[in-house]
mmCIF file of the N, C-alpha and C atoms, coordinates in Angstrom:
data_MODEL
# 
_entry.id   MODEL 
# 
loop_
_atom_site.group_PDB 
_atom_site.id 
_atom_site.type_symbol 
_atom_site.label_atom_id 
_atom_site.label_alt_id 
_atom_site.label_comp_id 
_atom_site.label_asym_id 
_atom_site.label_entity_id 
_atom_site.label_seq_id 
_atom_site.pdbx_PDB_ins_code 
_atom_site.Cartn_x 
_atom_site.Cartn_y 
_atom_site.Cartn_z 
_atom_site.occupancy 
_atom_site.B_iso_or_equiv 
_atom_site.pdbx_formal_charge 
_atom_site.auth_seq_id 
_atom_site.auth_comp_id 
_atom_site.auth_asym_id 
_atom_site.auth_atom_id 
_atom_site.pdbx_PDB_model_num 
ATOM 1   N N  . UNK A 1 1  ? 0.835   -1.178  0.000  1.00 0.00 ? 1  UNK A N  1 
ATOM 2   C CA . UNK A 1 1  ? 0.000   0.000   0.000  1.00 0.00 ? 1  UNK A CA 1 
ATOM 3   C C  . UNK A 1 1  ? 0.877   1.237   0.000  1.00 0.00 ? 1  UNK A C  1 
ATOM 4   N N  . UNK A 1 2  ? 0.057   2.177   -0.236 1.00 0.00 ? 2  UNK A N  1 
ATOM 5   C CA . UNK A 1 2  ? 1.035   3.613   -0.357 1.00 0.00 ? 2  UNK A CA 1 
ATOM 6   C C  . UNK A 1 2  ? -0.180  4.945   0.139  1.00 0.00 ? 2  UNK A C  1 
ATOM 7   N N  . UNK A 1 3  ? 1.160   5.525   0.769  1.00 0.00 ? 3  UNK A N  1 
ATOM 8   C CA . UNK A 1 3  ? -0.055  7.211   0.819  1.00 0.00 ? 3  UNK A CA 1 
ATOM 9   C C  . UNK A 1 3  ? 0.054   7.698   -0.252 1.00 0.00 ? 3  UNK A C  1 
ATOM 10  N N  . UNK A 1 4  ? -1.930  7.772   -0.685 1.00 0.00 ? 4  UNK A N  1 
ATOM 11  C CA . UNK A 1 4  ? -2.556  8.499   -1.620 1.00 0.00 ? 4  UNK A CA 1 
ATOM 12  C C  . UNK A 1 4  ? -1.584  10.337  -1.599 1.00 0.00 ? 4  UNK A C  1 
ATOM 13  N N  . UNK A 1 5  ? -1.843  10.745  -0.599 1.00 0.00 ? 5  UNK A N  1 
ATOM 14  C CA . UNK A 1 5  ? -1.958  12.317  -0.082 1.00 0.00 ? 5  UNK A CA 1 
ATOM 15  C C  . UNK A 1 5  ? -1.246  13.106  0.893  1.00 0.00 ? 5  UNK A C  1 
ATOM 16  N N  . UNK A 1 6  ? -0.231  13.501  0.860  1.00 0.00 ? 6  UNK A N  1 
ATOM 17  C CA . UNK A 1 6  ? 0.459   13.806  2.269  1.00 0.00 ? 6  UNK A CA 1 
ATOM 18  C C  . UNK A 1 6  ? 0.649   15.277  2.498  1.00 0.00 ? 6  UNK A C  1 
ATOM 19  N N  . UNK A 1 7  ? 0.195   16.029  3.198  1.00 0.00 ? 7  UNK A N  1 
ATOM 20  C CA . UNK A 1 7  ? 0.787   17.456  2.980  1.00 0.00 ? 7  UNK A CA 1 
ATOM 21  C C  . UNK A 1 7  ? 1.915   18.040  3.999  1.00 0.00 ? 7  UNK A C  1 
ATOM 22  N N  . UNK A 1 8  ? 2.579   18.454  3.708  1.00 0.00 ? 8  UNK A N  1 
ATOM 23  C CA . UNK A 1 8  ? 3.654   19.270  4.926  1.00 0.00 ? 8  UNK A CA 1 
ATOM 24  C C  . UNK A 1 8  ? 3.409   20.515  5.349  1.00 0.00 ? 8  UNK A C  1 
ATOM 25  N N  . UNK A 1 9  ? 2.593   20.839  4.665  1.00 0.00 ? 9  UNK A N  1 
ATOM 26  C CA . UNK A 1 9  ? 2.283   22.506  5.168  1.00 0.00 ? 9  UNK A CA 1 
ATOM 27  C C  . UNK A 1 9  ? 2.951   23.020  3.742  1.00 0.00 ? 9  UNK A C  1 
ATOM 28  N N  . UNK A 1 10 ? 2.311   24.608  4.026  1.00 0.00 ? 10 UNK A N  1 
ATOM 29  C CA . UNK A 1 10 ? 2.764   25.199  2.467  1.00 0.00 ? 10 UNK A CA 1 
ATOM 30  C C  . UNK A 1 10 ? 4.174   25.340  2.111  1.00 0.00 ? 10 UNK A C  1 
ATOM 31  N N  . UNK A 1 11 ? 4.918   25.022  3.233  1.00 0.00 ? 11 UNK A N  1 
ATOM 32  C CA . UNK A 1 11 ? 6.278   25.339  2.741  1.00 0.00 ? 11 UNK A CA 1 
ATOM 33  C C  . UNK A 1 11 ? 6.884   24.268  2.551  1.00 0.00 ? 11 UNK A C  1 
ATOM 34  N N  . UNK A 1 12 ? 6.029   22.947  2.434  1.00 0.00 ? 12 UNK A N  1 
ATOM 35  C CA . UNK A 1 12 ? 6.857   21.741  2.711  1.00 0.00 ? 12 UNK A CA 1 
ATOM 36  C C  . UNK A 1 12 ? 8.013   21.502  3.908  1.00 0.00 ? 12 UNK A C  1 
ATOM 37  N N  . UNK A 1 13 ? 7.990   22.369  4.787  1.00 0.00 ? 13 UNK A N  1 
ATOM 38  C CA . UNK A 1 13 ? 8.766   22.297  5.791  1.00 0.00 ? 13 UNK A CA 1 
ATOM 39  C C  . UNK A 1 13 ? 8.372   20.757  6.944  1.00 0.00 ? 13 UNK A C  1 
ATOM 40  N N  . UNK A 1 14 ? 6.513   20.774  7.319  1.00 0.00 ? 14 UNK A N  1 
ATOM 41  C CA . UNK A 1 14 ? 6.683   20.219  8.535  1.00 0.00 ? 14 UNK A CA 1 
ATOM 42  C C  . UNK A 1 14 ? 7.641   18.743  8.054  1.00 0.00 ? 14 UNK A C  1 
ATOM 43  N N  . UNK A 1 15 ? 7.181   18.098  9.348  1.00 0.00 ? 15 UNK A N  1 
ATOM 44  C CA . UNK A 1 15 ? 7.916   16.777  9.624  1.00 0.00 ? 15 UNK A CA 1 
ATOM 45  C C  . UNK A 1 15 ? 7.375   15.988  8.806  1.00 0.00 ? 15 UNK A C  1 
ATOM 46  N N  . UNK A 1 16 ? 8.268   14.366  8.205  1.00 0.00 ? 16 UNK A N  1 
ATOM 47  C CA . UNK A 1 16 ? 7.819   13.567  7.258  1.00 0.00 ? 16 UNK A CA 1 
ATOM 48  C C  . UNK A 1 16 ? 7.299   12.976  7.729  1.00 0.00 ? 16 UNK A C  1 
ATOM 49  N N  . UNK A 1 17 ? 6.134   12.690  8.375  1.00 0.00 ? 17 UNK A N  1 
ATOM 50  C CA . UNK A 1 17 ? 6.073   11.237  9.253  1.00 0.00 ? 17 UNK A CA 1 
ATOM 51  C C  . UNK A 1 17 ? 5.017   10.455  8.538  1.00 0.00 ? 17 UNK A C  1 
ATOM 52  N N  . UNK A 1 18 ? 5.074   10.487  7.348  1.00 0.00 ? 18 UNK A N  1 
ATOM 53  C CA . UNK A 1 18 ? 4.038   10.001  6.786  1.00 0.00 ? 18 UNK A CA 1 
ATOM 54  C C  . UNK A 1 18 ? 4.131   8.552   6.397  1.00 0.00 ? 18 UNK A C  1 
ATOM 55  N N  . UNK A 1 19 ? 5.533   8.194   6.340  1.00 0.00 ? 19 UNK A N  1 
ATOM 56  C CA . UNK A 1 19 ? 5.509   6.604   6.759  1.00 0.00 ? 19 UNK A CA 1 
ATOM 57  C C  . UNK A 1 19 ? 5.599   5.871   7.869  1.00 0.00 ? 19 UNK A C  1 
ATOM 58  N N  . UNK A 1 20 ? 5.444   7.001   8.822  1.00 0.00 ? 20 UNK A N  1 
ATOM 59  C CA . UNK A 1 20 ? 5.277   6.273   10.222 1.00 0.00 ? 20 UNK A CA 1 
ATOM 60  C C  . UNK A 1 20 ? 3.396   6.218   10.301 1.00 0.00 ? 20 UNK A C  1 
ATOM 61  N N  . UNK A 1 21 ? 2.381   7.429   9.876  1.00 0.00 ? 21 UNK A N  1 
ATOM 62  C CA . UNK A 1 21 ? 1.272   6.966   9.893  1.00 0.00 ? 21 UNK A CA 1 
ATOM 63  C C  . UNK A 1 21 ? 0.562   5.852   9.423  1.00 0.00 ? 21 UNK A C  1 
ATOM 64  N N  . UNK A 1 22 ? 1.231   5.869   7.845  1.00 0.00 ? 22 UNK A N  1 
ATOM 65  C CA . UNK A 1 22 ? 1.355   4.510   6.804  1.00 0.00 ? 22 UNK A CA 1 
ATOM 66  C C  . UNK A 1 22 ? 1.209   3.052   7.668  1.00 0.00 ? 22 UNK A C  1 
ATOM 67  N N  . UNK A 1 23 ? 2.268   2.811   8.433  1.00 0.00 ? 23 UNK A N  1 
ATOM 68  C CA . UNK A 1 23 ? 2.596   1.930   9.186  1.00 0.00 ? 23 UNK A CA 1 
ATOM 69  C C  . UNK A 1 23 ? 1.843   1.431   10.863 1.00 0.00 ? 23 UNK A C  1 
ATOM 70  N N  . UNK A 1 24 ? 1.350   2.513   11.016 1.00 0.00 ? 24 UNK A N  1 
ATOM 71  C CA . UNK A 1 24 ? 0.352   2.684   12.151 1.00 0.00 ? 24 UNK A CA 1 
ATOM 72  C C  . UNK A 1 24 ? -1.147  2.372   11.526 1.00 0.00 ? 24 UNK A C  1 
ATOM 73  N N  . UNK A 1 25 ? -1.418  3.052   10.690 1.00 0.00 ? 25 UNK A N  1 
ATOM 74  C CA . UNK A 1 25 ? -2.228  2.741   10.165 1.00 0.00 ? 25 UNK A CA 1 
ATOM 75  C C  . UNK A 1 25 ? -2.536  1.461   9.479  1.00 0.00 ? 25 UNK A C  1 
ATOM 76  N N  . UNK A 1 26 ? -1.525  0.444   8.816  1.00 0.00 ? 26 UNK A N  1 
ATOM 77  C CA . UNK A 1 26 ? -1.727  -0.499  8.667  1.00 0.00 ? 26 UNK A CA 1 
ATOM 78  C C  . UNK A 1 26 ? -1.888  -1.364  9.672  1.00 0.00 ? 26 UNK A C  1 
ATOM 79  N N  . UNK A 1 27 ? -1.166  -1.032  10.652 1.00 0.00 ? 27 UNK A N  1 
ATOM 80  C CA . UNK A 1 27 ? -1.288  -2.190  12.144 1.00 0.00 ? 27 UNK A CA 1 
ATOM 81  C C  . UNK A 1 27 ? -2.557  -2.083  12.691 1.00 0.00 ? 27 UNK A C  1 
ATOM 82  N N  . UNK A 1 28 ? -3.065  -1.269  12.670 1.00 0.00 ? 28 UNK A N  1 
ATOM 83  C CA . UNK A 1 28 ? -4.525  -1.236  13.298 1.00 0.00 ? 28 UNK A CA 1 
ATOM 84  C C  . UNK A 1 28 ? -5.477  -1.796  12.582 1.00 0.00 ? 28 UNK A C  1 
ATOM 85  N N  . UNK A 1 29 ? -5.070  -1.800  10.966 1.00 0.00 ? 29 UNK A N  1 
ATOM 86  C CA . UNK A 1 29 ? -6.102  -2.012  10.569 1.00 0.00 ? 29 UNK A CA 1 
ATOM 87  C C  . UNK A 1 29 ? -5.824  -3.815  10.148 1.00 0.00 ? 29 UNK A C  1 
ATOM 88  N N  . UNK A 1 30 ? -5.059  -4.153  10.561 1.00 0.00 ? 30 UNK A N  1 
ATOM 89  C CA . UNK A 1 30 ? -4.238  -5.772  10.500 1.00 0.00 ? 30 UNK A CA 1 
ATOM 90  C C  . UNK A 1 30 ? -5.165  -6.146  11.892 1.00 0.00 ? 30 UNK A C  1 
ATOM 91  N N  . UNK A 1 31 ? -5.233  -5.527  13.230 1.00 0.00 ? 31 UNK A N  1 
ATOM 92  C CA . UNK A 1 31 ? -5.538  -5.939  13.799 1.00 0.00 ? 31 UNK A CA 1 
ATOM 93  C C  . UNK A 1 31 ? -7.344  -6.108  13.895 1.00 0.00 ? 31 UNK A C  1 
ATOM 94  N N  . UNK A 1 32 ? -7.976  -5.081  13.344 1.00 0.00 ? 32 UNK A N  1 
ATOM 95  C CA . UNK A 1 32 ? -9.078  -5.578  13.490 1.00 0.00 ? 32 UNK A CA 1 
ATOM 96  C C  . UNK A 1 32 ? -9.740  -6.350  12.266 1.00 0.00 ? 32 UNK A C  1 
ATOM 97  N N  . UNK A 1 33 ? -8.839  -6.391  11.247 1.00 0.00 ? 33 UNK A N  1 
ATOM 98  C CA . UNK A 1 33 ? -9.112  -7.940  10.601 1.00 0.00 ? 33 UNK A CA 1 
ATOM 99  C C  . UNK A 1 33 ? -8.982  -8.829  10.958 1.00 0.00 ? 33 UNK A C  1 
ATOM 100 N N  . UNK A 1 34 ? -7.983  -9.117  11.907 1.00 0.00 ? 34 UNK A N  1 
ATOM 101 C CA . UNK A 1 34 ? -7.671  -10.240 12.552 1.00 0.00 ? 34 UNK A CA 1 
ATOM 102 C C  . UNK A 1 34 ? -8.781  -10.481 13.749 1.00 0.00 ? 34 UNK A C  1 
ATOM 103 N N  . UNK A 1 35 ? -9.336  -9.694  14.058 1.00 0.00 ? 35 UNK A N  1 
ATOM 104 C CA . UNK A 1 35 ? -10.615 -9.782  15.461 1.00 0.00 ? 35 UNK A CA 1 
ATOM 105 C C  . UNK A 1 35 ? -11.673 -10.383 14.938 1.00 0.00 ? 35 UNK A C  1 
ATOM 106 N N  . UNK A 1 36 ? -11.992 -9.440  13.818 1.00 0.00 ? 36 UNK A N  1 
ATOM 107 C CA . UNK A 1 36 ? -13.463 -10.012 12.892 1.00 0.00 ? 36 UNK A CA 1 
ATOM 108 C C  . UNK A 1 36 ? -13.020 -11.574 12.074 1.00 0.00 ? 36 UNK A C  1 
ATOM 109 N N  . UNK A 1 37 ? -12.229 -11.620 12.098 1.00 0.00 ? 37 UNK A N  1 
ATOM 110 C CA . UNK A 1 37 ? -11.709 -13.078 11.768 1.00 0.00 ? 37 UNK A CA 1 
ATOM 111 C C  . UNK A 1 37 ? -12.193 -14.207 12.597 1.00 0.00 ? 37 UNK A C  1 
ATOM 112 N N  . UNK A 1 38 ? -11.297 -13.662 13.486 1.00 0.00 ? 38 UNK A N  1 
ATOM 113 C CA . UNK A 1 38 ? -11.561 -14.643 14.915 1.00 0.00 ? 38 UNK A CA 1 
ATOM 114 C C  . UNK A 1 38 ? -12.794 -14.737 15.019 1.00 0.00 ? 38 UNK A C  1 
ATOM 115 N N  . UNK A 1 39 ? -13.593 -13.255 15.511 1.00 0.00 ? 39 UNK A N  1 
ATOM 116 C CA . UNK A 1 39 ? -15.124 -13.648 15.927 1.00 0.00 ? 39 UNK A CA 1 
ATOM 117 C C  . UNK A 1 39 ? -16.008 -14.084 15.436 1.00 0.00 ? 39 UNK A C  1 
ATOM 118 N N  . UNK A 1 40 ? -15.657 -14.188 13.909 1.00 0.00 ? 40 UNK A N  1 
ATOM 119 C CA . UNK A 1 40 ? -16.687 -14.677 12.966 1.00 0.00 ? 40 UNK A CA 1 
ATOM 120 C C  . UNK A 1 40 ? -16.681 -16.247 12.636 1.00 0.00 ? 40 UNK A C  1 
ATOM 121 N N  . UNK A 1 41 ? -15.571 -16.266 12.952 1.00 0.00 ? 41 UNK A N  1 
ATOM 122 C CA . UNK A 1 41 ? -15.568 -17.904 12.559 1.00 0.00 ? 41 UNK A CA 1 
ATOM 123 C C  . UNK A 1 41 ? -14.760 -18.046 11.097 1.00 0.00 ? 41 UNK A C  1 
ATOM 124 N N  . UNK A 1 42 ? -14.194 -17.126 10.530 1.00 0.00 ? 42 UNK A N  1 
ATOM 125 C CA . UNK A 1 42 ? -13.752 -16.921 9.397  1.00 0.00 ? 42 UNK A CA 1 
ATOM 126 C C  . UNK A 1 42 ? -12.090 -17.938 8.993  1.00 0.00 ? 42 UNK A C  1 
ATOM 127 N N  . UNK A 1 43 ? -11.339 -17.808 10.296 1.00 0.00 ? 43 UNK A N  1 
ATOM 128 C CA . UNK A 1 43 ? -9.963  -19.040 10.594 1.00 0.00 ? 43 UNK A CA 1 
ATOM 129 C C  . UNK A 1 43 ? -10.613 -20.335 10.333 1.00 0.00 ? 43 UNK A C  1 
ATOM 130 N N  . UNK A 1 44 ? -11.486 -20.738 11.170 1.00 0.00 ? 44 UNK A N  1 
ATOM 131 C CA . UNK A 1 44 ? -11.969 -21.848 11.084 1.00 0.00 ? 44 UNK A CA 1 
ATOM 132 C C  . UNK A 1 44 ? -12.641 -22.378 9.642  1.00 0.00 ? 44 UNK A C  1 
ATOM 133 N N  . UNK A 1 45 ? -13.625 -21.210 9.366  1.00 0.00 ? 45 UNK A N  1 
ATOM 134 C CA . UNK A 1 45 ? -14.169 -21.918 8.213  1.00 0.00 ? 45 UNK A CA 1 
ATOM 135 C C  . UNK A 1 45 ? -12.742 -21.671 6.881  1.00 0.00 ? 45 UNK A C  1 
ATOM 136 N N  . UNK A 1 46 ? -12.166 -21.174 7.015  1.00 0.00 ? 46 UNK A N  1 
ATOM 137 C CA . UNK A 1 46 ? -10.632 -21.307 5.840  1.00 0.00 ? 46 UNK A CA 1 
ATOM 138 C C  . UNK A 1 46 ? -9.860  -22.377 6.456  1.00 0.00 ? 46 UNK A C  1 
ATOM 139 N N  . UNK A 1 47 ? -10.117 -23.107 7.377  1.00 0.00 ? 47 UNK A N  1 
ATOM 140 C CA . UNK A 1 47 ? -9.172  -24.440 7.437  1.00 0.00 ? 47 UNK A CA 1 
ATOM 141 C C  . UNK A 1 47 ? -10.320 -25.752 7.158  1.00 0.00 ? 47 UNK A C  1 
ATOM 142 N N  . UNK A 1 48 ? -11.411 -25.253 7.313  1.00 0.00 ? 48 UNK A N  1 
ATOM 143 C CA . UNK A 1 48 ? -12.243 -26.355 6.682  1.00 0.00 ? 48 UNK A CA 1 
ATOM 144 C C  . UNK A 1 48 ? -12.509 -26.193 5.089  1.00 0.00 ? 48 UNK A C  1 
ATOM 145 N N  . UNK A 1 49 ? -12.277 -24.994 4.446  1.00 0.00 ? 49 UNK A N  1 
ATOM 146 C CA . UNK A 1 49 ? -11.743 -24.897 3.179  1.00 0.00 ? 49 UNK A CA 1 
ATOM 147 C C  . UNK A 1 49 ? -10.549 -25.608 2.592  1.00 0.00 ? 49 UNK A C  1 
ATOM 148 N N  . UNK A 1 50 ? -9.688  -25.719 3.052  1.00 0.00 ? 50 UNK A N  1 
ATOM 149 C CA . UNK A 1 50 ? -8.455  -26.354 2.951  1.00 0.00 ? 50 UNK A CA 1 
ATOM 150 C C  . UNK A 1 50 ? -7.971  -27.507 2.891  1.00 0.00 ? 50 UNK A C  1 
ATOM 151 N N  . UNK A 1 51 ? -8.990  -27.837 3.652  1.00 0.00 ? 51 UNK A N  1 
ATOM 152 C CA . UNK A 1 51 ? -8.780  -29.432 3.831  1.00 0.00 ? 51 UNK A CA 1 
ATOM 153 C C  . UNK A 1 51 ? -9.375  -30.309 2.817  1.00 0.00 ? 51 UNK A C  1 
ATOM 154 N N  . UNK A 1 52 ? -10.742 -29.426 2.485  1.00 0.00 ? 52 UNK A N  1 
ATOM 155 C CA . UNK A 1 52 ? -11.651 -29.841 1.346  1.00 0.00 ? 52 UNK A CA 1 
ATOM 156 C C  . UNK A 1 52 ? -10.937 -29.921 -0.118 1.00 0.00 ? 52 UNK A C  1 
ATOM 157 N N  . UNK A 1 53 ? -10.370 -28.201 -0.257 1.00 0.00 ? 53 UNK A N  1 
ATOM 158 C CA . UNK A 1 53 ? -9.231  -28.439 -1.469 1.00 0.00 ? 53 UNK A CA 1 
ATOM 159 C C  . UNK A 1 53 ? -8.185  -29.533 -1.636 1.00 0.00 ? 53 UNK A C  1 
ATOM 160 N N  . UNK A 1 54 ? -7.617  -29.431 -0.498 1.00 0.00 ? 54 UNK A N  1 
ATOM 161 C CA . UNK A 1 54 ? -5.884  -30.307 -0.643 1.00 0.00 ? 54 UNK A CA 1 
ATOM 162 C C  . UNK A 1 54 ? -6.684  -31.843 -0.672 1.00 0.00 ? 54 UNK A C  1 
ATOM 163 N N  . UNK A 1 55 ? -7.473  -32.113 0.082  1.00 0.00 ? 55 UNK A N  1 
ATOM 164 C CA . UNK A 1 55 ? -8.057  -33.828 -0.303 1.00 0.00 ? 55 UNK A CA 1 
ATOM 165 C C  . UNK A 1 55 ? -8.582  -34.285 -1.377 1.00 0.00 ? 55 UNK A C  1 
ATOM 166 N N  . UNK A 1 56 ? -9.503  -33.089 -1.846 1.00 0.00 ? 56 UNK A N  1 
ATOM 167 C CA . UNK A 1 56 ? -9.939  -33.622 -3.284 1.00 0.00 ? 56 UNK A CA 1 
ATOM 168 C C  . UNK A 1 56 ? -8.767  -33.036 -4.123 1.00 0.00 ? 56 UNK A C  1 
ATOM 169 N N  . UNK A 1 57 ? -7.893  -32.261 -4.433 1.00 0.00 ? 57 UNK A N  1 
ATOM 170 C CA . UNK A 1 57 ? -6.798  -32.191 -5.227 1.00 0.00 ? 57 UNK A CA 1 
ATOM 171 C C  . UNK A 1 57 ? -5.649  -33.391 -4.968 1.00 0.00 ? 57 UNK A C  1 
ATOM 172 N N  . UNK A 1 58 ? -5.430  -33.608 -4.144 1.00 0.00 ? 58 UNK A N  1 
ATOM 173 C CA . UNK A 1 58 ? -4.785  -35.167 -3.745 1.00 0.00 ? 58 UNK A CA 1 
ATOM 174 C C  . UNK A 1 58 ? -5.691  -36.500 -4.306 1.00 0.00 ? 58 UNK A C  1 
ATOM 175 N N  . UNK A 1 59 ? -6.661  -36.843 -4.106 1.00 0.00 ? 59 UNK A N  1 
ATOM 176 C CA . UNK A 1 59 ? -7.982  -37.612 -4.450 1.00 0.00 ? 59 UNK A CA 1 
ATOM 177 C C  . UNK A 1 59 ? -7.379  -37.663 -5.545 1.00 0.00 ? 59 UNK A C  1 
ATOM 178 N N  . UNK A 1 60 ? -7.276  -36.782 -6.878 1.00 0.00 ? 60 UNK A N  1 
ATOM 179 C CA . UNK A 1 60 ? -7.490  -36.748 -8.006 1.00 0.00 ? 60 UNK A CA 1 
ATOM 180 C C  . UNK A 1 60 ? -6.640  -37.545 -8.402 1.00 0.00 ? 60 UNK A C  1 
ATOM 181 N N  . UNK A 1 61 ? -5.223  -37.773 -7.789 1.00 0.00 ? 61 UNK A N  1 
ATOM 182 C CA . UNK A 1 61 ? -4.312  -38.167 -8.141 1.00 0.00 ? 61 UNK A CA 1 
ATOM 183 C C  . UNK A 1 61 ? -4.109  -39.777 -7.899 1.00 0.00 ? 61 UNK A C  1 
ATOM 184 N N  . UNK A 1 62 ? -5.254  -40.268 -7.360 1.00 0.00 ? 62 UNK A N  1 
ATOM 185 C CA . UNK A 1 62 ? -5.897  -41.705 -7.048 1.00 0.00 ? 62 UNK A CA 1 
ATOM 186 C C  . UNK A 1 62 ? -5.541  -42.199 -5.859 1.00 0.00 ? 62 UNK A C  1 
ATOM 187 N N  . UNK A 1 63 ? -5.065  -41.612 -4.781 1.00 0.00 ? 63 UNK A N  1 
ATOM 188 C CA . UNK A 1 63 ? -4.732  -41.961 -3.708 1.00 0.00 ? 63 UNK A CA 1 
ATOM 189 C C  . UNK A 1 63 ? -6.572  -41.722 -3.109 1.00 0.00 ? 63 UNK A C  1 
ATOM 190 N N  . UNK A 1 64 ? -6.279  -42.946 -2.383 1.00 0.00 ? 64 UNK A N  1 
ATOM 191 C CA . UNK A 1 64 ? -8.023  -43.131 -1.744 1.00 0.00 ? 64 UNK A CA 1 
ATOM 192 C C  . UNK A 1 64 ? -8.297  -42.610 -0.292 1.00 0.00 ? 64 UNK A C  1 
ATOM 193 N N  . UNK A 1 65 ? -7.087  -42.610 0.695  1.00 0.00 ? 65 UNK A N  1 
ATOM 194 C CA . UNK A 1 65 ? -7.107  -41.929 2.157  1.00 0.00 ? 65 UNK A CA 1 
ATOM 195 C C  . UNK A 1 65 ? -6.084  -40.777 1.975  1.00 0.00 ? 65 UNK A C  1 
ATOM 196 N N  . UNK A 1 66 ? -6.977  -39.770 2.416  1.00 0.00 ? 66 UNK A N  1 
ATOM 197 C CA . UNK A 1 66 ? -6.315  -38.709 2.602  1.00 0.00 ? 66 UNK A CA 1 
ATOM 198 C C  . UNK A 1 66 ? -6.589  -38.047 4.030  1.00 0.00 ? 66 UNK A C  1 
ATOM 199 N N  . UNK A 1 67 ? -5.596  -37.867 4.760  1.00 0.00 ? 67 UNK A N  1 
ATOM 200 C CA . UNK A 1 67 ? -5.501  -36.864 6.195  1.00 0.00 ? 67 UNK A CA 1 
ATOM 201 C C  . UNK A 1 67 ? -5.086  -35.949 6.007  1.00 0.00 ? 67 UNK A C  1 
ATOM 202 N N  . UNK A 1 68 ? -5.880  -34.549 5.724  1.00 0.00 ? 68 UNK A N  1 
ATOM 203 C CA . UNK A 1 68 ? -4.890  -33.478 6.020  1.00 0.00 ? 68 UNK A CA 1 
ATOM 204 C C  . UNK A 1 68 ? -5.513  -32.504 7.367  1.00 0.00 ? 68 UNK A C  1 
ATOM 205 N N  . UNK A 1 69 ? -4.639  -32.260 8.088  1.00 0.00 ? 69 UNK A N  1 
ATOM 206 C CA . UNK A 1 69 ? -4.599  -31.669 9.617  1.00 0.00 ? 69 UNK A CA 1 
ATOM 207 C C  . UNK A 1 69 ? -4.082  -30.066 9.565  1.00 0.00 ? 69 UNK A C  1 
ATOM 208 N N  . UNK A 1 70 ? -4.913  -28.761 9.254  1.00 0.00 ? 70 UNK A N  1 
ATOM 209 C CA . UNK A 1 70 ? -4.654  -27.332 9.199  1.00 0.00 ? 70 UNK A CA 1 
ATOM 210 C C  . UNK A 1 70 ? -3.870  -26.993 10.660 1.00 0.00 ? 70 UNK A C  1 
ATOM 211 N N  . UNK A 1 71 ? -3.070  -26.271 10.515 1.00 0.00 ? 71 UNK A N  1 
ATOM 212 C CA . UNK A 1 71 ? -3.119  -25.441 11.770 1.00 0.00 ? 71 UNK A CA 1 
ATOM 213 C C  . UNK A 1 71 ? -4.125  -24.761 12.611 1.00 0.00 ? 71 UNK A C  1 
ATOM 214 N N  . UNK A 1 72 ? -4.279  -25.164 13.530 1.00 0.00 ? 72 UNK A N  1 
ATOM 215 C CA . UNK A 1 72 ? -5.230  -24.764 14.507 1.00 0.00 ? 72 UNK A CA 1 
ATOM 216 C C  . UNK A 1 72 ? -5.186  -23.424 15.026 1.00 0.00 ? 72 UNK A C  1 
ATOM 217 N N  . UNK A 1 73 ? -6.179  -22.896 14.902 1.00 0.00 ? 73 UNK A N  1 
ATOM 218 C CA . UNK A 1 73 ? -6.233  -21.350 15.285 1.00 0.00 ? 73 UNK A CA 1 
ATOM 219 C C  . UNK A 1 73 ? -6.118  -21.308 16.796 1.00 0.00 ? 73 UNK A C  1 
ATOM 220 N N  . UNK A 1 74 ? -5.296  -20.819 17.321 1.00 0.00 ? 74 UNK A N  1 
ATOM 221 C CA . UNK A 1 74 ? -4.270  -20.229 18.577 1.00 0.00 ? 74 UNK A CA 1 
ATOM 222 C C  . UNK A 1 74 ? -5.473  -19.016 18.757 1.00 0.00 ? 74 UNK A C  1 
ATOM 223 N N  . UNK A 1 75 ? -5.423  -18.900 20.425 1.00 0.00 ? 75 UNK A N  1 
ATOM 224 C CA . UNK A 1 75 ? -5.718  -17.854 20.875 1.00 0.00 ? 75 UNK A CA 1 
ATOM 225 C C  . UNK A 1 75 ? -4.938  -16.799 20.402 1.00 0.00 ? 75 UNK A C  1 
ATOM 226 N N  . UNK A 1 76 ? -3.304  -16.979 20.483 1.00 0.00 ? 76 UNK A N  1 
ATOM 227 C CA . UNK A 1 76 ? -2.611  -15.945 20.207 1.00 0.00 ? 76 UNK A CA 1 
ATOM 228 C C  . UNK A 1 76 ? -2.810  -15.076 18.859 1.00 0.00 ? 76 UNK A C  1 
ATOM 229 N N  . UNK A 1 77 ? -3.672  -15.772 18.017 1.00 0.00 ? 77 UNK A N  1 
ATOM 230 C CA . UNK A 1 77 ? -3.928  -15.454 16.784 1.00 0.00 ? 77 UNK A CA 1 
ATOM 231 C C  . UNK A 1 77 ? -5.054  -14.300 17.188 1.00 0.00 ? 77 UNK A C  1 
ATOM 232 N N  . UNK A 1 78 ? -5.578  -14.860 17.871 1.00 0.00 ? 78 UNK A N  1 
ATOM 233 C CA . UNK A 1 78 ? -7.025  -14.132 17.702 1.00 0.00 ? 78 UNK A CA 1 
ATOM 234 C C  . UNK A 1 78 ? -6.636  -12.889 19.156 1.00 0.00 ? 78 UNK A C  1 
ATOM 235 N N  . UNK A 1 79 ? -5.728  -13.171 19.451 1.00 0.00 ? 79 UNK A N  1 
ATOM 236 C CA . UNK A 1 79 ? -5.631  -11.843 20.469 1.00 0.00 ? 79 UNK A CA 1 
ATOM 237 C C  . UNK A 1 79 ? -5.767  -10.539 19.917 1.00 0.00 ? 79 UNK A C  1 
ATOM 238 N N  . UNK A 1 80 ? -6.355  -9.633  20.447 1.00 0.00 ? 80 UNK A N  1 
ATOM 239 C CA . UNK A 1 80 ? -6.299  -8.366  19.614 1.00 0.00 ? 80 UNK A CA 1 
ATOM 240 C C  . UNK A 1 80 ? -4.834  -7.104  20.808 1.00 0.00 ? 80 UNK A C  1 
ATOM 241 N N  . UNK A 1 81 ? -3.538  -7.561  20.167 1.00 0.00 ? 81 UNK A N  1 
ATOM 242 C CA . UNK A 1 81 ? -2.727  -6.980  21.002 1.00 0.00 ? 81 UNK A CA 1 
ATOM 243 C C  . UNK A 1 81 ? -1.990  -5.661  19.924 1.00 0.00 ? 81 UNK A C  1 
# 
């Protein structure tokens, strides 16, 4: 991503900090994707996606048992820190 818009004031003098907002701004907004994730059920239902893909894409290949085991969504995942 990139800033659209940045102004310094008319003289272009103030301070640059516009990739420090950039960066703030992305973290916050990382984190409450990651919340609505969690609360929705959205981790979970993408590892029951996954499993569905990789077995029937394995399947295809004529193997008849397939186990595949996602990573399990961690509290730590879903922490909003």
């Amino acid at each position: 991503s990139s800033v659209y818009d940045y102004n310094r004031g008319p003289l272009g003098l103030g301070p640059d900090v516009a990739p420090n907002l950039q960066k703030l701004a992305q973290e916050e907004a990382l984190k409450k994707i990651r919340l609505a994730a969690c609360t929705d059920g959205i981790l979970e239902k993408a590892n029951d996606r996954a499993k569905l893909a990789v077995s029937s894409l394995i399947r295809i290949s004529g193997i008849k048992e397939v186990i595949v085991e996602p990573q399990p969504v961690t509290p730590q995942q879903c922490a909003a820190s």
